[in-house]
C-alpha positions in Angstrom: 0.0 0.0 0.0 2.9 2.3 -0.1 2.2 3.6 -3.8 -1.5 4.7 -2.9 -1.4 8.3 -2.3 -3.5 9.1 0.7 -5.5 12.4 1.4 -2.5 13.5 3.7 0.2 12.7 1.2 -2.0 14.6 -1.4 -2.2 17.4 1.3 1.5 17.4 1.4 2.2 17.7 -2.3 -0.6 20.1 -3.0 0.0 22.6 -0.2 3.6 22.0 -1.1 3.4 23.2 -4.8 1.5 25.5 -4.1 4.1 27.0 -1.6 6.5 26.9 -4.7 4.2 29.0 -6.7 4.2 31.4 -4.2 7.7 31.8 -3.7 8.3 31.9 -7.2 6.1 34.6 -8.1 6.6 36.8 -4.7 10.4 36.7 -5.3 9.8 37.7 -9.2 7.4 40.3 -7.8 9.3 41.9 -4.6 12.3 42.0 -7.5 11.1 43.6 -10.0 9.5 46.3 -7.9 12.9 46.8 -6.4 15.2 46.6 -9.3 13.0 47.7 -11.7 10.4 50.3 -10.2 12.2 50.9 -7.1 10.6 54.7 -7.3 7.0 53.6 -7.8 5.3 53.8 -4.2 3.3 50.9 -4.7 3.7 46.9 -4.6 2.1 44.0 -6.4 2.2 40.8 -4.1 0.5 37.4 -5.4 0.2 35.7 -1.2 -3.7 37.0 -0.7 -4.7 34.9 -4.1 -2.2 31.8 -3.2 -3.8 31.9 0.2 -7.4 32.1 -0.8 -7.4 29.9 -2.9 -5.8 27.3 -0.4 -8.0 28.6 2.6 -10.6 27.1 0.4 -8.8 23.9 -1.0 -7.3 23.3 2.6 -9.0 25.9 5.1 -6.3 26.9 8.1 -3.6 25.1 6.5 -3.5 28.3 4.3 -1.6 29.7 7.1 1.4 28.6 5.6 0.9 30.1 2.8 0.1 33.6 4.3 3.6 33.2 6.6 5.6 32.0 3.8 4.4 35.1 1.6 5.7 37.9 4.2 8.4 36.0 4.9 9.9 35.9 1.1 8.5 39.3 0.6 10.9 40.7 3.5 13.8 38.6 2.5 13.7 39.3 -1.0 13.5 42.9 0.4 16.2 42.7 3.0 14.0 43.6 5.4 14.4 44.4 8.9 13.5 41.9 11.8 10.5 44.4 12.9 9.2 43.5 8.9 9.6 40.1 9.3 7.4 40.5 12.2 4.9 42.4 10.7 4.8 41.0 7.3 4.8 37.6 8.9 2.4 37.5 11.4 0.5 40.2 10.1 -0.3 38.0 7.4 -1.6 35.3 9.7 -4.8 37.6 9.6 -6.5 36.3 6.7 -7.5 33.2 9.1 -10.0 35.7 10.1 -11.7 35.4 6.4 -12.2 31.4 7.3 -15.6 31.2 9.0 -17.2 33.1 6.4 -15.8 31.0 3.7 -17.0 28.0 5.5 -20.6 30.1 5.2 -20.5 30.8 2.3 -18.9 28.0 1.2 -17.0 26.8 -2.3 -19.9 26.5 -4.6 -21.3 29.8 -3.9 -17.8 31.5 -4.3 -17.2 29.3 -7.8 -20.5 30.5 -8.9 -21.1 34.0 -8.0 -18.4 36.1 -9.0 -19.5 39.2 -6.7 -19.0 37.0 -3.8 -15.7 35.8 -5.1 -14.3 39.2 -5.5 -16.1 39.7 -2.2 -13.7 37.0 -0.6 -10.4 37.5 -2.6 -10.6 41.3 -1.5 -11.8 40.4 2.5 -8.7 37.7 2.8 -6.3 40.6 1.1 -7.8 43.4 3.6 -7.7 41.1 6.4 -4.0 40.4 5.6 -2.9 44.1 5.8 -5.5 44.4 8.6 -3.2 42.2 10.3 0.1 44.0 9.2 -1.2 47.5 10.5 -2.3 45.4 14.0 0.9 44.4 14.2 2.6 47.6 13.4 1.2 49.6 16.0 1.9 47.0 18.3 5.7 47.5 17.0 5.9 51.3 17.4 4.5 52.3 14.2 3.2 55.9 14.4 -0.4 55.8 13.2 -0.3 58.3 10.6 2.2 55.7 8.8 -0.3 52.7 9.0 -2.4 53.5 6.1 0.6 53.1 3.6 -0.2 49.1 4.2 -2.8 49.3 2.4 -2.3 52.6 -0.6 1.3 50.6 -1.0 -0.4 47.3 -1.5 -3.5 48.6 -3.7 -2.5 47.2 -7.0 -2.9 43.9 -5.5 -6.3 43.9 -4.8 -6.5 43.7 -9.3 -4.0 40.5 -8.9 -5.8 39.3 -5.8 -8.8 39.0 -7.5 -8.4 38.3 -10.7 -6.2 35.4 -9.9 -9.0 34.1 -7.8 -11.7 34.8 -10.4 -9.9 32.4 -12.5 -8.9 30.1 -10.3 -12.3 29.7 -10.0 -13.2 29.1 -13.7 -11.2 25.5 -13.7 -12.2 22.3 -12.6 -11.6 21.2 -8.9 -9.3 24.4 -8.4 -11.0 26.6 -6.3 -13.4 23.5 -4.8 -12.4 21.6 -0.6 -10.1 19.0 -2.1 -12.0 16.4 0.1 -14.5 16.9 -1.8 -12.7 16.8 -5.2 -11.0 13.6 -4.4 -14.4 12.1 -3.3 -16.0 13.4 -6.4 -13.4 12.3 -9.0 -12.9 8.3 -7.0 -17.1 8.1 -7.6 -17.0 5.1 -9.6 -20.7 7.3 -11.2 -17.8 9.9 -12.7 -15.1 7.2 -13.3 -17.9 5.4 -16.3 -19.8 8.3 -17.5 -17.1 11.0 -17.3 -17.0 14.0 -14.9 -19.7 16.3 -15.2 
């Protein structure tokens, strides 16, 4: 029984590719803004749309994701230890956006595209909800909290358009449970998947 790929293993390799996609993109991203655009007062960052979509495939495992993102973002950066703290942690917010994804649920959010840009833009706002939490908690002056969000505007377009066509494809943007219990129906094996 060692070949069978179980729903943990296919966790693993799922959350795990994911995770490379991430740090792929974020590192081209944080890199180009700083090599190429380094006077531009804005960013682009791709770790709201990897996590959404994984808060839905996965739920809180999408933590990961959200840590993983700040954390390449301020190394690619050469950030401080303070921005590893915000960026970090900060992002850890978007765990806030679970319960109402659970409401809601995956159907409704691969159906109705208000409520999917609805939920990639809540999961993005949480995350710099988070960020300016944990700013202030870190000395940031107040006035200076608001850049997390103007900075980070320009991903709220990626956010959700990512998300938007995540949702488009088959079994992307749907609990994998599910997906691996609809594609193992024997139903969808003989008369093809629906």
């Amino acid at each position: 029984m060692q070949g069978r790929l179980t729903v943990g293993r296919y966790r693993a390799v799922d959350l795990s590719l994911f995770a490379v996609i991430l740090i792929v993109f974020e590192t081209v991203l944080v890199r180009a803004a700083n090599e190429w655009f380094p006077q531009e007062p804005w960013t682009v960052s791709v770790t709201a749309a990897v996590a959404a979509v994984v808060m839905v495939r996965w739920g809180p495992w999408c933590a990961l994701h959200a840590l993983i993102g700040g954390i390449v973002t301020v190394t690619v950066s050469r950030g401080t230890a303070q921005q590893f703290l915000i960026y970090g942690l900060g992002n850890l917010a978007a765990l806030a956006v679970w319960p109402l994804e659970r409401r809601w649920g995956w159907e409704k959010l691969r159906s109705n595209s208000l409520l999917n840009f609805l939920y990639a833009a809540l999961v993005l706002l949480a995350m710099q909800g988070g960020r300016m939490l944990t700013a202030l908690i870190l000395g940031t002056k107040p006035e200076e909290l608001l850049l997390f969000i103007t900075s980070d505007s320009v991903s709220y377009i990626f956010t959700l358009a990512i998300v938007w066509i995540v949702s488009r494809l088959d079994g992307m943007l749907e609990d994998q449970e599910h997906y691996l219990r609809r594609i193992n129906d024997p139903k969808n094996r003989e008369g093809g998947i629906a």
